[in-house]
C-alpha positions as CSV (number, residue, x, y, z in Angstrom):
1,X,0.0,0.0,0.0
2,X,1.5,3.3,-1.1
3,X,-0.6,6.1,0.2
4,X,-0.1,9.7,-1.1
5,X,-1.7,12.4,0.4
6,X,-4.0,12.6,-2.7
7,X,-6.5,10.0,-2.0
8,X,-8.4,9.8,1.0
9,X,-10.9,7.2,1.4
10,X,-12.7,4.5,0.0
11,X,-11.8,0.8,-0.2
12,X,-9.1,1.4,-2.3
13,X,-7.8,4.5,-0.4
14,X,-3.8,4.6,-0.1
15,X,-3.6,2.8,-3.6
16,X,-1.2,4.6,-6.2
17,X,-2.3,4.0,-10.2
18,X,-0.3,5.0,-12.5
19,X,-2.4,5.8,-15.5
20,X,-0.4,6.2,-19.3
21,X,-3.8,5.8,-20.8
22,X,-5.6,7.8,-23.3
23,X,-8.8,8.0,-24.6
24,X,-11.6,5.7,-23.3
25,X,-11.1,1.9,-22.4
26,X,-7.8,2.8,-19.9
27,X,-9.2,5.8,-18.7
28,X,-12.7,4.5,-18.0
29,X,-11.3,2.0,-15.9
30,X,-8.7,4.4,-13.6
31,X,-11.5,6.9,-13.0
32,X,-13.2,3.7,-11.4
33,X,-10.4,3.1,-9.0
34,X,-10.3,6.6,-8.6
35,X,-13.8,6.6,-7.3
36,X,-13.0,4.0,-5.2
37,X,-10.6,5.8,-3.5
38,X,-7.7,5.5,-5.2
39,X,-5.0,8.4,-6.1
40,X,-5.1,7.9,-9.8
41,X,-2.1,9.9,-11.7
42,X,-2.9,10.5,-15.5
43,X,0.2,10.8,-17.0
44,X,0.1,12.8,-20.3
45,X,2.1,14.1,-23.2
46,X,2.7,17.9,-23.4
47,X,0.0,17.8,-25.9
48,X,-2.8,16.0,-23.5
49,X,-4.7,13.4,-24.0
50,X,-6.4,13.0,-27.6
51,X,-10.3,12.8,-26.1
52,X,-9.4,16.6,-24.8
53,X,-9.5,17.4,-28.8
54,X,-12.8,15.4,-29.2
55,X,-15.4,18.6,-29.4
56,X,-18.1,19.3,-30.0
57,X,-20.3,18.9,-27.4
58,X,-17.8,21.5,-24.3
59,X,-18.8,22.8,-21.0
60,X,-16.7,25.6,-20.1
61,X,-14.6,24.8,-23.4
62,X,-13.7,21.6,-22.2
63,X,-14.6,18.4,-23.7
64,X,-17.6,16.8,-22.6
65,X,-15.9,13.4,-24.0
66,X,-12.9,13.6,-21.9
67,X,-14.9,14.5,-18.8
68,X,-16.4,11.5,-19.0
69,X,-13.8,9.2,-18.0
70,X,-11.3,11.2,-16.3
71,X,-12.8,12.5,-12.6
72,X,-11.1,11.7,-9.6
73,X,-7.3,11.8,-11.1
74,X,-4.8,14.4,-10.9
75,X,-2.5,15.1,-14.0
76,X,0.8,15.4,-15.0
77,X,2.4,15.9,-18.5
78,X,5.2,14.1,-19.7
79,X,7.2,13.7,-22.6
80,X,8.9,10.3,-22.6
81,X,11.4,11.4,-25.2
82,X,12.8,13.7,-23.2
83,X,15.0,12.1,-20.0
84,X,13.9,14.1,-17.6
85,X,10.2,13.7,-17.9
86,X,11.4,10.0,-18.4
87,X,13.0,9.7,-15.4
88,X,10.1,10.6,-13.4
89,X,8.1,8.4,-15.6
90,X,9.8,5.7,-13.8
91,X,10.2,7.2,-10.8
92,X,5.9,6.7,-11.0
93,X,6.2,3.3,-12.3
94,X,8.5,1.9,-9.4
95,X,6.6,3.3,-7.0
96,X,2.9,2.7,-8.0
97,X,0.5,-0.1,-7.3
98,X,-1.1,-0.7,-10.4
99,X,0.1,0.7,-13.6
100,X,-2.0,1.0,-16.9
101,X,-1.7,1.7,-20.4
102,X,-2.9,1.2,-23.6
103,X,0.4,2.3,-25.8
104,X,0.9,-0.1,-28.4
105,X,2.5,-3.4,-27.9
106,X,6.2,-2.5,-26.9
107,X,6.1,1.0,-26.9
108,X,6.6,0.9,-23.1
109,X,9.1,-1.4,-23.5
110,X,11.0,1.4,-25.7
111,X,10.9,3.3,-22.7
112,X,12.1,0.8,-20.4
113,X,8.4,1.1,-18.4
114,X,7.9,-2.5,-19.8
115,X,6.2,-5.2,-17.2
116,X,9.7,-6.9,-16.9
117,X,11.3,-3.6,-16.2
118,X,8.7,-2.2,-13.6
119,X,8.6,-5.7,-12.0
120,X,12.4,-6.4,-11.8
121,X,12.2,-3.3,-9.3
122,X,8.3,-3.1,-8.1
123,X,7.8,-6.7,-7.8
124,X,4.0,-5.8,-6.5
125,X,2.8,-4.4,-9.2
126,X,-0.4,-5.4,-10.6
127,X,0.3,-3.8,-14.4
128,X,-2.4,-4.0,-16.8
129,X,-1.8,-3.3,-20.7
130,X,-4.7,-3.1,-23.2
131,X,-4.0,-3.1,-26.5
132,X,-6.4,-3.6,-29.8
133,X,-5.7,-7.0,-31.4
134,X,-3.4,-9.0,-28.5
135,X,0.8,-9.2,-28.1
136,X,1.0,-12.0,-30.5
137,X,0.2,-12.1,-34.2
138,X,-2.1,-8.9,-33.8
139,X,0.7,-7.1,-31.9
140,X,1.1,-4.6,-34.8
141,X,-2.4,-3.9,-35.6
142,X,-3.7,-0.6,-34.0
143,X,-7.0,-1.0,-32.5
144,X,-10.0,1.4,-32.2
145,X,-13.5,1.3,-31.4
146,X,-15.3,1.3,-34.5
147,X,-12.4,-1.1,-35.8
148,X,-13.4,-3.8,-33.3
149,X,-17.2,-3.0,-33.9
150,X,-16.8,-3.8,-37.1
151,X,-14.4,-6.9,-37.1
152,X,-15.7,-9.3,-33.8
153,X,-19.1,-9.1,-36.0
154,X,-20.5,-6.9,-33.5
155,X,-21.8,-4.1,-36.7
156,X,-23.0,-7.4,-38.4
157,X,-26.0,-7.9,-36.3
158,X,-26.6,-4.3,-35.7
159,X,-29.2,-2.6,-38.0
160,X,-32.4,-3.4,-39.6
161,X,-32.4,-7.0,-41.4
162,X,-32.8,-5.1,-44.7
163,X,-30.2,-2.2,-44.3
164,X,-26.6,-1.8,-43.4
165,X,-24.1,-2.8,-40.6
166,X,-24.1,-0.1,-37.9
167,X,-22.2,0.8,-35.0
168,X,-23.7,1.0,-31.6
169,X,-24.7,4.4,-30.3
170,X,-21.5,4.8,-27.8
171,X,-17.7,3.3,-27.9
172,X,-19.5,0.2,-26.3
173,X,-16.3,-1.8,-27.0
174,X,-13.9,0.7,-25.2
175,X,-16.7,0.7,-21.9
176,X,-16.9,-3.4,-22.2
177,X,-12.8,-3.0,-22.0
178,X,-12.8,-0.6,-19.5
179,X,-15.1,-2.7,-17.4
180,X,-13.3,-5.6,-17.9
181,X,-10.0,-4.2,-17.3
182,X,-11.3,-2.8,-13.4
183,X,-12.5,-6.3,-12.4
184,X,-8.9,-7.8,-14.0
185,X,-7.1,-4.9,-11.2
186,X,-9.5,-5.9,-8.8
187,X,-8.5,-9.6,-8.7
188,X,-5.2,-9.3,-9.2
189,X,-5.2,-6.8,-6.1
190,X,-6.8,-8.7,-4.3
191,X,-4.4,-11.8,-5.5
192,X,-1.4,-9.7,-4.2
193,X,-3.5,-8.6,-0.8
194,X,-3.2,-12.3,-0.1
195,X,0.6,-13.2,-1.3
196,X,2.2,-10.1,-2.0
197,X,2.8,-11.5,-5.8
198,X,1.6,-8.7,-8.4
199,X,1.4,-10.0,-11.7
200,X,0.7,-9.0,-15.5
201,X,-2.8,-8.4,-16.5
202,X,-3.1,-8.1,-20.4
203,X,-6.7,-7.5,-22.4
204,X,-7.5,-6.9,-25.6
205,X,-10.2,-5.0,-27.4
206,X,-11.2,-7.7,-29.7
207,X,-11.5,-10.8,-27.3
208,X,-13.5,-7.9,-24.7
209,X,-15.7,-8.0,-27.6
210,X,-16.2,-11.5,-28.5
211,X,-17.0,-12.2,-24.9
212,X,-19.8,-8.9,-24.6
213,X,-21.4,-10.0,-27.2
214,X,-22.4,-13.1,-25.4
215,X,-25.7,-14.9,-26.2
216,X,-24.4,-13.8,-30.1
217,X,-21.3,-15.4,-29.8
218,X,-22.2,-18.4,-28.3
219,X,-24.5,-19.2,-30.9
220,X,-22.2,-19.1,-33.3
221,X,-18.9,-21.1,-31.0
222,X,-21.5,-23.4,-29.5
223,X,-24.4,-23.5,-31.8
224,X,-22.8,-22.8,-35.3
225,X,-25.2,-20.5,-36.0
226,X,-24.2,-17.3,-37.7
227,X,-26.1,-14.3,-36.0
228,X,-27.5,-11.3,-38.9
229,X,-29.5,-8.3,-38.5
230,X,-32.6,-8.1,-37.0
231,X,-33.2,-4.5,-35.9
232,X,-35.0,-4.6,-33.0
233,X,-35.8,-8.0,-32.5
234,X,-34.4,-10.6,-30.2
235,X,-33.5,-13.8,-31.5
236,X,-34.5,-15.7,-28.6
237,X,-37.9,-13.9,-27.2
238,X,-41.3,-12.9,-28.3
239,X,-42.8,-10.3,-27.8
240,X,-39.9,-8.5,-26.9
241,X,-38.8,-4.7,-28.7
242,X,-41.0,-1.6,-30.0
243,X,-44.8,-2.1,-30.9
244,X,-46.6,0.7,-32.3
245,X,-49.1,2.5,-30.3
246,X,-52.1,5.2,-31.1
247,X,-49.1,7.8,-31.1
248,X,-46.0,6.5,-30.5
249,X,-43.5,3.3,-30.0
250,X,-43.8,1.3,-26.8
251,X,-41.1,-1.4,-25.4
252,X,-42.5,-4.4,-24.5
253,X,-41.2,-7.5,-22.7
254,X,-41.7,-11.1,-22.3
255,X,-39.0,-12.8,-20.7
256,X,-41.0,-15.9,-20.0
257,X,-44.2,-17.8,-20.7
258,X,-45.4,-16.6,-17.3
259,X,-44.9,-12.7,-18.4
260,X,-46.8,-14.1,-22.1
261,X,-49.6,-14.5,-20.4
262,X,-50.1,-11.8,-18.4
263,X,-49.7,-9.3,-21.2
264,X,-52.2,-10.8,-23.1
265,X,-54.6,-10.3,-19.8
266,X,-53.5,-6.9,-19.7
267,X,-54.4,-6.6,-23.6
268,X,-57.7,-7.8,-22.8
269,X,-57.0,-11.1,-25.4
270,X,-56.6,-13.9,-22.8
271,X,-56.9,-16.2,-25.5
272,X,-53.6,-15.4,-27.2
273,X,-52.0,-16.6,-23.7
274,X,-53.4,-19.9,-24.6
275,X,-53.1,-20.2,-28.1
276,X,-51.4,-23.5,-28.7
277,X,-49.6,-21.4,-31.3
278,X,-48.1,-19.1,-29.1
279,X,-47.9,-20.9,-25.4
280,X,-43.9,-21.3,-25.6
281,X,-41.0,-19.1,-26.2
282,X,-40.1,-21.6,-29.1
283,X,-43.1,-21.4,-30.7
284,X,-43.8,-17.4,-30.3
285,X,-40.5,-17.2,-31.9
286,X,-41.2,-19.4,-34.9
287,X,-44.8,-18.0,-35.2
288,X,-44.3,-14.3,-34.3
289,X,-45.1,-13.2,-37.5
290,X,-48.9,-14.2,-36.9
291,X,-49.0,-12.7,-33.5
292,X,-47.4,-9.7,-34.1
293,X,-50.6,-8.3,-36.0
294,X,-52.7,-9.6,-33.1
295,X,-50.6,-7.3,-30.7
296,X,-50.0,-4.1,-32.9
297,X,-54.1,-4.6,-33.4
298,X,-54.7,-3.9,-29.7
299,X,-51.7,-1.3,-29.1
300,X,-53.1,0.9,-31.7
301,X,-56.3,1.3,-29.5
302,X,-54.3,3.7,-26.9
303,X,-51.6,6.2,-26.4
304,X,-47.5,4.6,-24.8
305,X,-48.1,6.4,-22.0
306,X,-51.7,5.2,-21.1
307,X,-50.9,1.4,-22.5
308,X,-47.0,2.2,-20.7
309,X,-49.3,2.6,-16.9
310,X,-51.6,-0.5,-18.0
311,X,-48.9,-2.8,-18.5
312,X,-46.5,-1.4,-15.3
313,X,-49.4,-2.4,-12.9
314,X,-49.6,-5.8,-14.2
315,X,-46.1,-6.2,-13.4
316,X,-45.0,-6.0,-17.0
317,X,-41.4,-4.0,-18.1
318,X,-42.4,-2.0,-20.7
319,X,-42.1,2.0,-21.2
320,X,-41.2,4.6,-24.1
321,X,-38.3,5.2,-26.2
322,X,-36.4,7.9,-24.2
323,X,-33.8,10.1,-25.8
324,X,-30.7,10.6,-23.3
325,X,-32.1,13.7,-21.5
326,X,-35.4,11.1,-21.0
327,X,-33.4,8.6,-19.7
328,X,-31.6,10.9,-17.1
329,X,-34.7,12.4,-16.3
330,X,-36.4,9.0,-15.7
331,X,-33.1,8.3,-13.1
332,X,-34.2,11.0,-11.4
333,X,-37.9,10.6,-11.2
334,X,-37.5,6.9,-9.4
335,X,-34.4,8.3,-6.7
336,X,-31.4,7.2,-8.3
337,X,-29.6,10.2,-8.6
338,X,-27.7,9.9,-11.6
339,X,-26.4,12.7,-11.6
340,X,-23.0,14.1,-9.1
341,X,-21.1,17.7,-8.4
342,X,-17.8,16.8,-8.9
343,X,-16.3,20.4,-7.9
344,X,-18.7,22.4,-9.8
345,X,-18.5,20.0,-12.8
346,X,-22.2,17.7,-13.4
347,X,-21.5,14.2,-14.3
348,X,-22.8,10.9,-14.4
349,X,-22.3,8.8,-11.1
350,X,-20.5,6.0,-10.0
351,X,-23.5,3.1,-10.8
352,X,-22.3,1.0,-7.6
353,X,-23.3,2.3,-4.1
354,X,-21.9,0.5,-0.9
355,X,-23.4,0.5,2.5
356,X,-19.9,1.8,4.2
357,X,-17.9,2.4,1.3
358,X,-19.3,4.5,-1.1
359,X,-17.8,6.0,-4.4
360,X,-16.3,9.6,-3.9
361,X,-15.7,12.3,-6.4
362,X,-12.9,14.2,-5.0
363,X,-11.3,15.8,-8.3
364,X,-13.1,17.2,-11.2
365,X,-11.6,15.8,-14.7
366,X,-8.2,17.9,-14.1
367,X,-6.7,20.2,-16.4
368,X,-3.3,19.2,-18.4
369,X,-0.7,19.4,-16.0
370,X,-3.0,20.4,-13.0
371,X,-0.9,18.3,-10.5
372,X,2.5,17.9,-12.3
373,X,4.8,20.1,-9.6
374,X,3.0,18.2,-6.8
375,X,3.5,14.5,-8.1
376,X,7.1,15.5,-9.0
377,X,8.0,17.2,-5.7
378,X,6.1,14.2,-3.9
379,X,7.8,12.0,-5.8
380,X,11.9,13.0,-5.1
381,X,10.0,13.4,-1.2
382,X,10.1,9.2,-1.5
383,X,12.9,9.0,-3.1
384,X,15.3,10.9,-0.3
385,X,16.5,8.5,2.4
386,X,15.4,11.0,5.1
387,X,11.6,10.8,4.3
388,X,10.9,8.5,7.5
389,X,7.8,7.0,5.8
390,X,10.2,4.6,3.7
């Protein structure tokens, strides 16, 4: 445990990251042990990280895309080429817990802030790299969001059946990444809590894709079926996506026969719940083009909204089709508090709360450099034999 005096808090309070990342699925993950509690360091080139660029949308002139991911670190710009910023490079690596980056493969290593050479001297390090393709054949292939979208099949099933492959709405790889990449931390922290071993913790965009695409890809490894497009349907369940209403779309969901049955109750046709056509999941699926006009018939009689209350207190999960300022709105309506202050700056909270250790948002996304004569002069403060805390 290396505490700093920047951190305070939290179940990972005292913990030093090191974070060389840039853009979303490296920095998505530190700002999660940040809000955890521990003292994340974004290192940075002179020229700051390349989401700072990504505008429009701004608040205050800032990008809303680099906010996003970066609260709860301090910053520091360095320039690797230049030995002096290297050295305290290193001086970060050798004294952090965990260390992440998403350079590509062995372009720490050109800096000697490769695993082997932060180990040899931090042998507790839990360092995690994330690169696009893997360190082995795909080593030299640079990876990006829409890349992987596109090549794990992901943009192959996303679309209308009769129209083109589209990405998803957000860099839903880079989250899944980022996701993964905080539980991989986790573990191995928790790994060296228990033997004092850190280790090497490597993911990848694509295989973070192949495994997020779940149900989709284990058709296709276990089933040999090839998933396509199907817009807004669900290969598996029926009724389940948008039905047309009296004025607008509704979601509606069956997850089960159970669920089947009541919604036809609630549609006031009962006998659809029995149909012998209809009465399984199978057989809804390989006969939903006769029910479908049996539902849309009813839905067209009233408004989302009025059907939306009917089927909510039948127990049914259904409701409209929300644009982002809907959904945040929703959050708020039901007392979830989506949204924080992080010093004066809105953003999205931490979606995990704890009963004694909750998430804190200590620093807003910092400005380049915001931190850089601290961490330096905190840094030679550990390196001088007469700090007494070595």
């Amino acid at each position: 445990m290396t505490r700093t005096t920047g951190a305070t808090g939290g179940p990972l309070s005292g913990l030093v990251v090191a974070d060389f990342s840039r853009i979303v699925a490296g920095p998505l993950c530190t700002m999660l042990l940040g809000d955890l509690g521990a003292d994340v360091i974004k290192v940075e080139s002179p020229a700051g990280d390349d989401t700072r660029t990504f505008t429009p949308p701004v608040r205050d002139d800032v990008s809303t895309y680099y906010m996003a991911v970066n609260r709860n670190k301090r910053s520091i710009a360095l320039d690797l080429a230049d030995e002096a910023d290297l050295a305290v490079g290193r001086s970060l690596a050798l004294t952090a817990d965990v260390f992440v980056h998403n350079f590509k493969v062995g372009g720490m290593e050109r800096y000697g802030l490769g695993y082997a050479d932060v180990s040899a001297a931090n042998p507790g390090i839990v360092y995690c790299a994330i690169s696009g393709f893997g360190s082995r054949e795909g080593a030299a292939l640079p990876g990006y969001d829409l890349l992987i979208q596109a090549v794990s099949g992901m943009m192959s099933m996303t679309g209308d059946a009769d129209g083109p492959p589209l990405r998803a709405g957000i860099s839903a790889v880079d989250v899944m990444t980022g996701l993964h990449a905080t539980i991989a931390v986790l573990a191995a922290l928790n790994h060296r809590a228990r033997t004092g071993e850190g280790q090497f913790v490597e993911l990848d965009l694509l295989t973070s894709a192949l495994s997020s695409m779940i149900n989709q890809t284990s058709a296709y490894v276990a089933g040999d079926v090839v998933p396509g497009r199907m817009g807004n349907e669900h290969p598996s369940l029926f009724p389940y996506g948008p039905f047309p209403t009296a004025d607008r779309e509704l979601i509606v969901v069956t997850g089960n026969d159970r669920q089947y049955r009541t919604l036809c109750t609630a549609l006031g046709r009962p006998e659809l719940g029995t149909d012998p056509r209809y009465v399984t999941v199978g057989l809804r699926n390989r006969n939903r083009d006769e029910l479908r006009p049996e539902l849309e018939k009813v839905l067209a009689t009233r408004g989302a909204d009025e059907w939306a209350d009917l089927l909510a207190k039948a127990g049914l999960p259904c409701g409209p089709i929300n644009d982002v300022r809907g959904g945040v709105e929703l959050a708020t309506r039901l007392g979830l508090d989506p949204v924080v202050d992080v010093d004066g700056v809105p953003m999205v909270r931490n979606p995990a709360t704890y009963s004694l250790t909750p998430p804190q948002y200590r620093h807003r996304p910092p400005t380049l450099d915001n931190a850089g004569e601290d961490i330096r002069a905190w840094l030679t403060s550990r390196a001088s034999p007469r700090d007494p805390a070595q």
